[in-house]
C-alpha positions in Angstrom: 98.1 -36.2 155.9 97.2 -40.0 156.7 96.8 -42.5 154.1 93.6 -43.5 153.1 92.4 -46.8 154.3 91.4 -49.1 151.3 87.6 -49.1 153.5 88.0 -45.1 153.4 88.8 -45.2 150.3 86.0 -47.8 149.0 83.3 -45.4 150.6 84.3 -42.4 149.0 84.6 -44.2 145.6 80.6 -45.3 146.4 79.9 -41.7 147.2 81.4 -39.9 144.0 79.7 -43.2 142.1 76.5 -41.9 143.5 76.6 -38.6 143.2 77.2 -38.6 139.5 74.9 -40.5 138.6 71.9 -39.4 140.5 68.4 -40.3 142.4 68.1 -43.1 139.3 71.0 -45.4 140.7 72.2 -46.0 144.1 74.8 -48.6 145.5 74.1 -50.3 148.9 75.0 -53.7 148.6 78.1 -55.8 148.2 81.4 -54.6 146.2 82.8 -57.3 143.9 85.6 -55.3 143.2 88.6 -58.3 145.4 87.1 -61.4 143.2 89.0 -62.9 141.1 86.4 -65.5 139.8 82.9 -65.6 139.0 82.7 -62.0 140.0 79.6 -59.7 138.6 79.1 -55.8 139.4 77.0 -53.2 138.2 78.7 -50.0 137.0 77.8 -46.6 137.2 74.7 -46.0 135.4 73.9 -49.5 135.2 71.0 -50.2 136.5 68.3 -47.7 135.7 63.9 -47.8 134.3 63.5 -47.0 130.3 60.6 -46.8 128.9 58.8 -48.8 132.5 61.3 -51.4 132.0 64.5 -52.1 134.6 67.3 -52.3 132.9 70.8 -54.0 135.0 74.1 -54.3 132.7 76.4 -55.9 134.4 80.5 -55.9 134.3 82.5 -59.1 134.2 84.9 -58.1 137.1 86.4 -61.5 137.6 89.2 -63.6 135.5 86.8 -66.3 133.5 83.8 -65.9 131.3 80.5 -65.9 132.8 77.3 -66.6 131.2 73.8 -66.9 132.6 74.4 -70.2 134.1 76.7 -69.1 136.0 74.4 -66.3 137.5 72.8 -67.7 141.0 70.9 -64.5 142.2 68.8 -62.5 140.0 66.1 -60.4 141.7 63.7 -57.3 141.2 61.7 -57.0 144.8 62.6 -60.4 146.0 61.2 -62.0 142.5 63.6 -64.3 140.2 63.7 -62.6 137.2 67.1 -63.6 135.8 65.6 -65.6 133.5 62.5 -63.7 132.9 60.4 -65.1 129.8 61.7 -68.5 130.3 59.5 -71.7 129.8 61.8 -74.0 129.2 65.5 -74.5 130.4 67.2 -77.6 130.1 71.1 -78.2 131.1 71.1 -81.8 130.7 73.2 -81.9 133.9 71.4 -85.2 135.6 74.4 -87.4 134.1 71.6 -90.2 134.1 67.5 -90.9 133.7 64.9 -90.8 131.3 64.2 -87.2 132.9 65.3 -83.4 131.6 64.7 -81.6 134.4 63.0 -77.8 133.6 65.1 -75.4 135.3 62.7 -72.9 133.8 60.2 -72.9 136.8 57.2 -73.8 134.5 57.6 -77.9 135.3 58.3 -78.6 131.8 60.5 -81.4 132.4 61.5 -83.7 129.3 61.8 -87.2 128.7 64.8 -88.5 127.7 64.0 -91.5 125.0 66.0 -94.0 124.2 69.8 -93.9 124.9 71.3 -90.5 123.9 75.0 -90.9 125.5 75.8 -88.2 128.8 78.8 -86.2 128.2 80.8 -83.5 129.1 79.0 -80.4 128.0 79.3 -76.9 127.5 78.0 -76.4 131.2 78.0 -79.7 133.4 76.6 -82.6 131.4 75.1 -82.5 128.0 73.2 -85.4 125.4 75.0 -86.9 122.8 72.7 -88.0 119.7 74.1 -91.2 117.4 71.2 -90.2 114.8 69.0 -93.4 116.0 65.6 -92.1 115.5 64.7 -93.3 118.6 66.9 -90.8 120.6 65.4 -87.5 121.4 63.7 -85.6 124.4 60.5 -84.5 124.0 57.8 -82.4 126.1 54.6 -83.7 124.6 52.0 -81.7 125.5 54.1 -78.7 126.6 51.3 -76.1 127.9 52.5 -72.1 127.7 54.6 -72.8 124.6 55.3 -69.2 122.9 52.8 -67.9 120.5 54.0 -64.6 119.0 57.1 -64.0 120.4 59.9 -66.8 120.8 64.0 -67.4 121.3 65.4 -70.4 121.1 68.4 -70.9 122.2 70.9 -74.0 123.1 74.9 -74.8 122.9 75.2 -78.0 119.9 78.9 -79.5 118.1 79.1 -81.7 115.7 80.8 -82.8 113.0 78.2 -84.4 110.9 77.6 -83.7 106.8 75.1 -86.2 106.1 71.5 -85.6 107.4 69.5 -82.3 108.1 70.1 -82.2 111.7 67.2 -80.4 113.2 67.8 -79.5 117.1 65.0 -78.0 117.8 61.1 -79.0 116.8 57.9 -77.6 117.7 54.8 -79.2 116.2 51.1 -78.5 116.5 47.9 -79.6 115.3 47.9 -76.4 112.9 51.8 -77.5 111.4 54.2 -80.2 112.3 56.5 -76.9 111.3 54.8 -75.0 114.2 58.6 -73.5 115.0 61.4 -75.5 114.0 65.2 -75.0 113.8 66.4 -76.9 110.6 69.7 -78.3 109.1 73.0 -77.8 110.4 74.6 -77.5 107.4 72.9 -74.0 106.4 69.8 -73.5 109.7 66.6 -72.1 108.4 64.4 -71.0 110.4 60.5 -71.7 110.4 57.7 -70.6 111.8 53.8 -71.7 111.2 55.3 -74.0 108.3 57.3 -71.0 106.3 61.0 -70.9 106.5 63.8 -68.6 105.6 67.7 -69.6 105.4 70.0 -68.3 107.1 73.5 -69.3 106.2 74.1 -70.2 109.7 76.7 -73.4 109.5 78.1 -74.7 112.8 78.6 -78.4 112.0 82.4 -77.6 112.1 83.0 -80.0 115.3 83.6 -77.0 117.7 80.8 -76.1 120.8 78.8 -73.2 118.9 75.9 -71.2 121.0 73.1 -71.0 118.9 70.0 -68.4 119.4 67.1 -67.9 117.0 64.2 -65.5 117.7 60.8 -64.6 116.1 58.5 -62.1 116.3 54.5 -62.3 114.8 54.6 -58.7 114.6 56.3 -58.1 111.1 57.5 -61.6 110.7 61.1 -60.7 112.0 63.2 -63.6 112.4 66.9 -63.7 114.0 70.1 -66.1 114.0 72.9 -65.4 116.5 76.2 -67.3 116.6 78.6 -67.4 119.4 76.5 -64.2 120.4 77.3 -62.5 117.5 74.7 -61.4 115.0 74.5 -63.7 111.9 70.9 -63.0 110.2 68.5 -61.1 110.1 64.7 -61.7 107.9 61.6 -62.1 107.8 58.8 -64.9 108.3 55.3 -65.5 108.8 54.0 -61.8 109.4 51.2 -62.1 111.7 50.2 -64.7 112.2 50.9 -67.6 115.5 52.0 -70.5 116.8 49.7 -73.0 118.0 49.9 -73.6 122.1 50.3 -77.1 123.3 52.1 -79.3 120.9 54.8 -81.0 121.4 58.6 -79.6 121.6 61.4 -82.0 120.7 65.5 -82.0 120.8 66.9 -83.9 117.9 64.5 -85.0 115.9 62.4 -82.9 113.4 58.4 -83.9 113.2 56.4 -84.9 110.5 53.4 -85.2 112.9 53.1 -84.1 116.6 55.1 -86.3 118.5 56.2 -88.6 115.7 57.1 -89.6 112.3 60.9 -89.0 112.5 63.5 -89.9 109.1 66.7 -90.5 109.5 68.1 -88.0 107.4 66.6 -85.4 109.7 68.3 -86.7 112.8 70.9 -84.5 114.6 73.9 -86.4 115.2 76.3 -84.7 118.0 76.1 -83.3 121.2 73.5 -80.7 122.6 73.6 -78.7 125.8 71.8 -75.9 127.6 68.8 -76.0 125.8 66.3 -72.6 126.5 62.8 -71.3 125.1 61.8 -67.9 126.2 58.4 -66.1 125.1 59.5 -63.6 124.1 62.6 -61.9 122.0 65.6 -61.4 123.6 67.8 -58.3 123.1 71.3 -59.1 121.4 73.1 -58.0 124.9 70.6 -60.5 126.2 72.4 -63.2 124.3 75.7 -61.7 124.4 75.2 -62.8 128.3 73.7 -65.9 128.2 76.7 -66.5 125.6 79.2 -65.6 128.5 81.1 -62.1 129.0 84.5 -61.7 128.9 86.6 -60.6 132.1 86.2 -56.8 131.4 82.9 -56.9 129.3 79.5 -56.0 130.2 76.4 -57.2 128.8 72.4 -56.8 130.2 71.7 -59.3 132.7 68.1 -58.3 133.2 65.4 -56.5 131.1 62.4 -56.1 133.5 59.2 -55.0 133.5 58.3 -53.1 136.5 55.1 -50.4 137.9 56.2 -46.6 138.7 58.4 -45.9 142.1 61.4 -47.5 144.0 62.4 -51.2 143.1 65.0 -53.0 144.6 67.5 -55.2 142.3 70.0 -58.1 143.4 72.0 -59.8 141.2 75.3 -62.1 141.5 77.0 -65.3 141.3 78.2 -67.6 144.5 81.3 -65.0 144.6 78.8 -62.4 146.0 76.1 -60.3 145.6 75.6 -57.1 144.6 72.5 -54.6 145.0 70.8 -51.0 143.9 68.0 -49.4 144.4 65.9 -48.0 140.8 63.3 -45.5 140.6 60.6 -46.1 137.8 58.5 -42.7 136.7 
């Protein structure tokens, strides 16, 4: 009997991959499977419709960590949906400029103010902040801001134990605490000027990944750190936050737009700064986190009509592809 070629033998493998798992998940794209970097695939089973939603986990096949940033494909019928929900995304990778530019798609770029110090960040470039209260980016009037469902999420070190750093602000006309993340050295979380505490303490000079959701519906409110579940409360039950204030990074506001104290001020370095509108899935910030070589985690969580969609997703190693049938 001859050998099996390694193409043979790749073929076959795709053919017992679709037979067991059936008309829900088929394979017809690229194999990631000689990568040694940067490599994504989808296992068995992992890509399939629950509940009229697509659902893609995919498997770190390569030899570093990769996290949503690192993802450059992402597609459900030829539509970006890797970062599905998204109205604001910035990576502070411009290096210079008063500009944050929104990688979002919404053209909510940021101004830079004053003279936050470029750095090497988590990912690329990131904003150093002194504490001078007139360093900050803001997005004053951001249209689309979430009202009833939000994650916030951004990569932040520091070492500071002197003022209630506040990375993230959101103020409206109805509360300068529309949605705020507040004081580094225990975060709480508020929402439509209530708060709750949530322990969460990453002022301890290392590059933590911080993610914080809310939900109107019941008031549920979320902390994760370094992907890993680290609260979970309640807040403001039913009620929402204003549209079109005013979104800030490193400052906390006393008004829209303004009235900044010192002892407010974050002092360290932010990076990779997101706001989605909606709540994203603990997997969903296991991978924005990064995956381990060997992990998996759910790259996209899609809505999606009844019949046959077609799903592309990978990084500038390749690109895989599979074909899911919604009921």
């Amino acid at each position: 009997m001859k050998a099996v070629t390694p193409v043979i033998a790749l073929v076959m493998l795709l053919l017992i991959t679709t037979g067991l798992v059936g008309a829900s998940y088929f394979w017809f794209g690229s194999v990631l499977s000689s990568q040694t970097t940067n490599a994504i695939s989808i296992p068995a089973g992992g890509a399939y419709c629950s509940n009229g939603n697509i659902r893609v986990y995919v498997l770190n096949s390569g030899s570093i960590n990769i996290s949503a940033a690192d993802v450059v494909v992402g597609e459900v019928d030829g539509i970006s949906v890797i970062n599905n929900g998204l109205v604001v995304y910035w990576k502070f990778d411009e290096g210079a400029g008063p500009t944050a530019s929104d990688s979002s798609g919404s053209g909510n770029n940021g101004n830079i103010a004053g003279s936050p110090v470029w750095e090497s960040g988590r990912t690329g470039k990131a904003l150093r902040f002194d504490g001078s209260l007139g360093n900050y980016v803001i997005k004053n009037p951001l249209p689309g801001f979430p009202s009833s469902e939000i994650t916030a999420a951004f990569w932040m070190k520091s070492t500071d134990t002197t003022t209630s750093g506040a990375p993230v602000s959101y103020a409206s006309p109805s509360s300068d605490n529309d949605f705020l993340i507040f004081n580094y050295q225990s975060f709480d979380i508020y929402a439509i000027g209530n708060n709750v505490n949530t322990g969460v303490k990453p002022n301890d000079g290392n590059w933590h990944h911080i993610a914080a959701t809310w939900k109107s519906a019941g008031g549920e409110a979320r902390m994760y750190k370094d992907s890993a579940p680290a609260f979970s409360g309640t807040v403001s039950s039913g009620v929402a936050i204003t549209n079109g204030g005013s979104l800030v990074i490193a400052q906390e506001q006393d008004s829209v737009g303004d009235a900044f104290q010192s002892s407010q001020s974050f002092i360290g370095t932010i990076d990779e700064v997101r706001i989605y509108n909606r709540v994203l899935s603990a997997s969903e910030i296991k991978f924005i986190y990064g995956i381990k070589p060997g992990e998996s985690a759910l790259a996209i969580d899609y809505p999606a009509a009844p019949g046959k969609h077609v799903v592309r997703i990978g990084t500038p190693s390749g690109i895989a592809e599979t074909s899911v049938y919604c009921a």
